[in-house]
C-alpha positions as CSV (number, residue, x, y, z in Angstrom):
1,X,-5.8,47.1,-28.9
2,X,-7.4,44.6,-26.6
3,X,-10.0,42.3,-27.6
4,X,-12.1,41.8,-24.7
5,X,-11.1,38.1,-25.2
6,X,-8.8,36.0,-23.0
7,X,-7.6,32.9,-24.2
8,X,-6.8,29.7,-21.9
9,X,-3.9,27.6,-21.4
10,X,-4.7,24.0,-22.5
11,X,-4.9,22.1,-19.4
12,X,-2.3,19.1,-19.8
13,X,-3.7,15.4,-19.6
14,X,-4.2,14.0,-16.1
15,X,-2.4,11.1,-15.1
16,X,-3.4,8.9,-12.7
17,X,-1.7,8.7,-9.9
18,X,0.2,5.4,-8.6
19,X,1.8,5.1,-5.1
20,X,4.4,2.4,-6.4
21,X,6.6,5.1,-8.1
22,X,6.8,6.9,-4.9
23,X,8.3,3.7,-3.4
24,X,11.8,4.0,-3.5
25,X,13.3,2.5,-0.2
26,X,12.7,-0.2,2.1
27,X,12.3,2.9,4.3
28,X,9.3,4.0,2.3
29,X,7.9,0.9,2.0
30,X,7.9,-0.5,5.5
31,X,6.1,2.9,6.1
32,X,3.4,2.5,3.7
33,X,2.9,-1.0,4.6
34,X,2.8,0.1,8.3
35,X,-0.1,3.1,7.5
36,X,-1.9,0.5,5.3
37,X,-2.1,-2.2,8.7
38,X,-2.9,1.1,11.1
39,X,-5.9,1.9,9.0
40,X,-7.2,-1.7,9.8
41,X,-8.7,-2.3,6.6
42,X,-8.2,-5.5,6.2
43,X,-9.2,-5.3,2.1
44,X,-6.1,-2.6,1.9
45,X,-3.9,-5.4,2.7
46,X,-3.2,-7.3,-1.1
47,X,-3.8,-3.9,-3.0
48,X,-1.1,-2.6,-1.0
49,X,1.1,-5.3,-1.3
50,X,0.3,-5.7,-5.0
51,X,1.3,-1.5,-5.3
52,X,5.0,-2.8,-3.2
53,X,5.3,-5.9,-5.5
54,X,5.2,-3.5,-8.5
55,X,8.1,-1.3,-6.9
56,X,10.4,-3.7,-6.4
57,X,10.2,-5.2,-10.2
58,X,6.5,-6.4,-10.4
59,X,4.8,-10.2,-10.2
60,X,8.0,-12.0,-11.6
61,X,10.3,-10.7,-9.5
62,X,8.0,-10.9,-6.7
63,X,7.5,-14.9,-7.8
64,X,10.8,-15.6,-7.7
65,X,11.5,-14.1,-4.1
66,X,8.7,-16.3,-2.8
67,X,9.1,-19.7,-5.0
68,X,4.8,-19.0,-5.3
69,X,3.6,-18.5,-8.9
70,X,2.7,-15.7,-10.8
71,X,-0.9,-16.9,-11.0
72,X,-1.2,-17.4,-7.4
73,X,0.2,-14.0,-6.4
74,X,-1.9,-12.3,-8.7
75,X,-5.0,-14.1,-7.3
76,X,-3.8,-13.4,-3.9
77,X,-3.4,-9.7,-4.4
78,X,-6.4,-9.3,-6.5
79,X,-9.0,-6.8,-5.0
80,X,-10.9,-9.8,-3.5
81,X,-8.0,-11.4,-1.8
82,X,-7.0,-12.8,1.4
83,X,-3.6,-14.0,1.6
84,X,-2.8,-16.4,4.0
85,X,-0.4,-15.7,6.8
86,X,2.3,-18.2,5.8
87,X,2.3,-15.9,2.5
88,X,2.0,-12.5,4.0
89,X,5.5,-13.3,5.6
90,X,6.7,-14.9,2.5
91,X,5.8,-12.1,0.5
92,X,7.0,-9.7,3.2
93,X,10.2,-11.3,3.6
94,X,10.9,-11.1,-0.1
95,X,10.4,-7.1,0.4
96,X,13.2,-7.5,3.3
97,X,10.5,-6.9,6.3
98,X,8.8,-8.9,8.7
99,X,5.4,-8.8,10.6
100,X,5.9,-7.4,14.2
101,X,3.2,-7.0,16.8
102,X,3.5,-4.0,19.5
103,X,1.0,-2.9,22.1
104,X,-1.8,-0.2,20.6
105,X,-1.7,3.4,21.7
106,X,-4.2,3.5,24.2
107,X,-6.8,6.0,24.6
108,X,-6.1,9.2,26.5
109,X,-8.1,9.6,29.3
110,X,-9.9,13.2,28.8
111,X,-10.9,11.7,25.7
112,X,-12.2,8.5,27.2
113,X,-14.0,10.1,29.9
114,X,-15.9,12.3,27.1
115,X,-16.9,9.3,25.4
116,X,-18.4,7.5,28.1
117,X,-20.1,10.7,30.0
């Protein structure tokens, strides 16, 4: 005979969620790299690089790719920091990619008429 009571599952613990496990090819992470520079965010730049170094192996791998110390790398792709160029393309060598430049997709013109009406 029913109770009039339900009972509820027990929701399991959240866990939070980390982008480097979904890194699994250089595929995968030239493309996250790629969205993180298309957002133009510049202060996306070492946390994304920081969530690659930890998919390839973590800071000591990472160090000994780029001959830089763990201590700078970890200052470098802290929250507040700004790597230099010479080692963006250090670090993004030691990932097996390089910095490229190509032309941005321009504006279509419906859409730039619109704006400027």
């Amino acid at each position: 005979m029913p109770t009039g009571k339900t009972t509820k599952r027990a929701i399991a613990p959240s866990v939070p969620f980390r982008a480097s496990v979904h890194l699994r090819s250089d595929a995968e992470i030239a493309a996250y790299i790629e969205e993180m520079l298309a957002d133009g965010d510049a202060r996306a730049v070492p946390i994304a690089l920081r969530t690659v170094a930890e998919a390839v192996g973590g800071m000591g791998a990472l160090a000994e790719k780029t001959g830089l110390s763990r201590e700078t790398l970890y200052r470098t792709l802290s929250a507040s920091g700004n790597p230099r160029l010479d080692t963006l393309a250090l670090i993004l060598e030691a990932f097996g990619l390089r910095l490229s430049v190509r032309p941005a997709p321009k504006p279509r013109r419906a859409e730039h008429r619109a704006s400027h009406s």
